[in-house]
C-alpha positions in Angstrom: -43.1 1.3 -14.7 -39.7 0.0 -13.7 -39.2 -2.0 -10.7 -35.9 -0.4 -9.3 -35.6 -2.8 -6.8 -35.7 -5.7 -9.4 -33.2 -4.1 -11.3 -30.6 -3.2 -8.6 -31.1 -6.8 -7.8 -30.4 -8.4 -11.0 -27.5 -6.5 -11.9 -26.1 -8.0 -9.2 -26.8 -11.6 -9.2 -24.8 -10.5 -12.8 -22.0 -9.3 -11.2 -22.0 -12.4 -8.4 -22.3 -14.9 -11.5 -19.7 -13.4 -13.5 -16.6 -14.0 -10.6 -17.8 -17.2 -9.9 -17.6 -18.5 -13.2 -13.8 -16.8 -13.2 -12.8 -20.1 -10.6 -14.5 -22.7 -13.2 -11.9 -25.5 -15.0 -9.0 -24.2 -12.6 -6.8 -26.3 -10.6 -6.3 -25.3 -6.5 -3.0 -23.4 -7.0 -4.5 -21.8 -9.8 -7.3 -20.5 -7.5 -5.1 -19.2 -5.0 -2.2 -18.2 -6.2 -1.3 -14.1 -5.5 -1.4 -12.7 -8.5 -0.2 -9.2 -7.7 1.8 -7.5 -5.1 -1.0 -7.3 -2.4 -2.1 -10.8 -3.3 -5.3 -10.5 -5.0 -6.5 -14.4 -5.8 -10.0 -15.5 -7.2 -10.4 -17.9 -3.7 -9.7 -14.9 -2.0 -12.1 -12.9 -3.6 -15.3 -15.1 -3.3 -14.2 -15.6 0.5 -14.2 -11.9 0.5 -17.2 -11.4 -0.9 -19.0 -14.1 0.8 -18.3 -11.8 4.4 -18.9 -8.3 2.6 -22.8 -9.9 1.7 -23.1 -11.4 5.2 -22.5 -8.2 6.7 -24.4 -5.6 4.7 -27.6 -7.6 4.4 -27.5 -9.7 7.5 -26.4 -7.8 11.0 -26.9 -4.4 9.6 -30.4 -5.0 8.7 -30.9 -6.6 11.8 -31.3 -9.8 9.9 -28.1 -12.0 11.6 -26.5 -14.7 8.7 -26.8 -18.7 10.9 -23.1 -19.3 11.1 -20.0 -18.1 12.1 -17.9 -16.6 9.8 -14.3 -15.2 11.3 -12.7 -13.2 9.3 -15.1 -10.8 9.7 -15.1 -10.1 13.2 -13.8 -7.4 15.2 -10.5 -9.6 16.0 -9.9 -11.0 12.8 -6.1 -11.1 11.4 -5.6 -8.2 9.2 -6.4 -9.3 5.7 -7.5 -12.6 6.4 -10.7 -12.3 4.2 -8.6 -11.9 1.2 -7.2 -15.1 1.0 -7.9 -19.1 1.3 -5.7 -21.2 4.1 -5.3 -24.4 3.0 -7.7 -26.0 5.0 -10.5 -24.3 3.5 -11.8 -25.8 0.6 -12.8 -24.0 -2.6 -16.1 -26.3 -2.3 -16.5 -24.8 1.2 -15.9 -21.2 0.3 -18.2 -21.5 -2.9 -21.0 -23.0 -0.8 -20.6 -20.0 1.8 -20.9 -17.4 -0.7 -24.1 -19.3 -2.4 -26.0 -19.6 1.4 -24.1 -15.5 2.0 -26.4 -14.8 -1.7 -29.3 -16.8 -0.4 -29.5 -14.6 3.0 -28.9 -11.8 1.2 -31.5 -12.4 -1.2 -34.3 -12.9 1.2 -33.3 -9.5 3.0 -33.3 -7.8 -0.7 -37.0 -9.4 -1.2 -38.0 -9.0 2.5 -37.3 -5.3 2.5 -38.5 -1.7 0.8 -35.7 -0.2 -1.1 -36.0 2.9 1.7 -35.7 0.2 4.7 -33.0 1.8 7.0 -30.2 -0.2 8.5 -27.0 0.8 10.7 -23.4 0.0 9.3 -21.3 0.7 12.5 -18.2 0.6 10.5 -19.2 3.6 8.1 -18.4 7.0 9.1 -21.5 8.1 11.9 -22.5 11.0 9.1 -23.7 8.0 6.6 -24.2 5.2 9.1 -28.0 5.0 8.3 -28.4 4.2 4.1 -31.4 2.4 3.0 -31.5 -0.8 1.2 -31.4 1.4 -2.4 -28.0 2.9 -1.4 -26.6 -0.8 -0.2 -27.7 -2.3 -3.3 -26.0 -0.2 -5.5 -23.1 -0.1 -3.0 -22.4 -3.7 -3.3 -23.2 -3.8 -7.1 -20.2 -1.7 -7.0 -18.2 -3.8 -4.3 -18.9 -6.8 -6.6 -18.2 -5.6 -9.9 -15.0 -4.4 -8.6 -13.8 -7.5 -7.8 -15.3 -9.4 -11.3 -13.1 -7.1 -12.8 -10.0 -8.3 -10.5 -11.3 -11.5 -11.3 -11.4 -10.7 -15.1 -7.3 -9.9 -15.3 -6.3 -12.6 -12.6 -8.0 -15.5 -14.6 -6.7 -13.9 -18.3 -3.1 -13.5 -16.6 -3.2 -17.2 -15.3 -4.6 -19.0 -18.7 -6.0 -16.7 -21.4 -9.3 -17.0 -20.4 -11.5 -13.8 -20.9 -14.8 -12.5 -20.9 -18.3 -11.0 -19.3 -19.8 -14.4 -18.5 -19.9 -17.7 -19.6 -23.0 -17.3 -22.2 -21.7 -14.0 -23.7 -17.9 -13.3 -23.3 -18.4 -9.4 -24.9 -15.2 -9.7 -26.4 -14.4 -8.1 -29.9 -13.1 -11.6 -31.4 -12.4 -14.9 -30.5 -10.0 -15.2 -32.9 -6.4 -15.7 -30.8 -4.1 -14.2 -34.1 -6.4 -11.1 -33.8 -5.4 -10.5 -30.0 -1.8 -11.1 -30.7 -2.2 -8.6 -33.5 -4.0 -6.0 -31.2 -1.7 -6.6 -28.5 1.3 -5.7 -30.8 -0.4 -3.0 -32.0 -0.9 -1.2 -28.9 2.6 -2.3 -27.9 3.5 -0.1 -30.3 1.5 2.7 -29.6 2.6 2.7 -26.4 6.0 2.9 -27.3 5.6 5.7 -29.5 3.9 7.9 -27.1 6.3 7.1 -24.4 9.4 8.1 -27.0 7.9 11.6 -27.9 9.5 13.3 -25.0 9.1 16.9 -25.5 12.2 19.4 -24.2 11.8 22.9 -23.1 14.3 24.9 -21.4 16.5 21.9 -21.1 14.1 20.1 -19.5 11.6 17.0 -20.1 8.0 18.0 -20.4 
């Protein structure tokens, strides 16, 4: 029989692996450079994610994370989770989200899957879920953000892929992507051209 609980949890530790791998061989600026318009960064992202596991399987599970961590209180600057100052360390923020996993873990192991906590920042008609509906909500939050991750680190050197034992990527050869990437280039242009006219007008 399958232990659901098991397997909620390891597809997470997945999904936690995978974006911390994303930071690996990269210089600081690399890290936490804004990469898009709202600044998504891979810094920001683990420092993110280290608060997002602190909360869901520490205070609303009645099971308080040890230390401080500010940006995720009430009076917190607007955004602040999303992004590394420069006088927090990548070796800092990387050790915060491994103790963030650690607590989290022993709440995951502690608990049964239907183990009810309160998340006073949800919505009061789903304030109560139960450890199953976390799990798979963070497995969500998480994977979300690998896949931010995934483009910011391709964008910034080239480097792609699932994890670091498997990449999952349909070849390794570089003339291959440059082919592909040409390729759909040019599909992309040729849909985009094919303007159809009715009435005088673009359809």
């Amino acid at each position: 029989m399958t232990d659901h609980k098991a397997l909620l949890h390891r597809y997470l530790r997945d999904a936690r692996d995978s974006i911390v791998w994303k930071l690996e061989g990269l210089p600081e600026y690399e890290i936490r450079r804004p990469m898009t318009p709202t600044g998504t960064n891979l810094l920001g992202l683990i420092k993110h994610l280290a608060g997002v596991e602190v909360g869901y399987f520490g205070d609303v599970f009645g099971r308080p994370f040890p230390e401080p961590v500010p940006w995720i209180s009430d009076d917190a600057e607007l955004n602040s989770d999303m992004w590394a100052t420069p006088e927090q360390s990548r070796e800092e923020l990387l050790d915060l989200y491994e103790r963030a996993r650690a607590h989290a873990d022993e709440t995951i192991e502690t608990l049964d899957l239907d183990a009810t906590g309160t998340v006073p920042w949800w919505p009061e008609e789903r304030r109560h879920p139960d450890l199953h509906w976390l799990l798979v909500h963070m497995t969500a939050e998480t994977n979300r953000h690998a896949g931010h991750a995934d483009i910011v680190r391709e964008m910034l050197d080239g480097a792609a892929g699932l994890r670091r034992t498997r990449d999952n990527l349909a070849s390794n050869d570089p003339g291959w992507w440059k082919e592909q990437h040409a390729r759909i280039e040019a599909a992309a242009r040729q849909a985009g051209g094919r303007a159809m006219t009715s009435g005088g007008r673009t359809l």
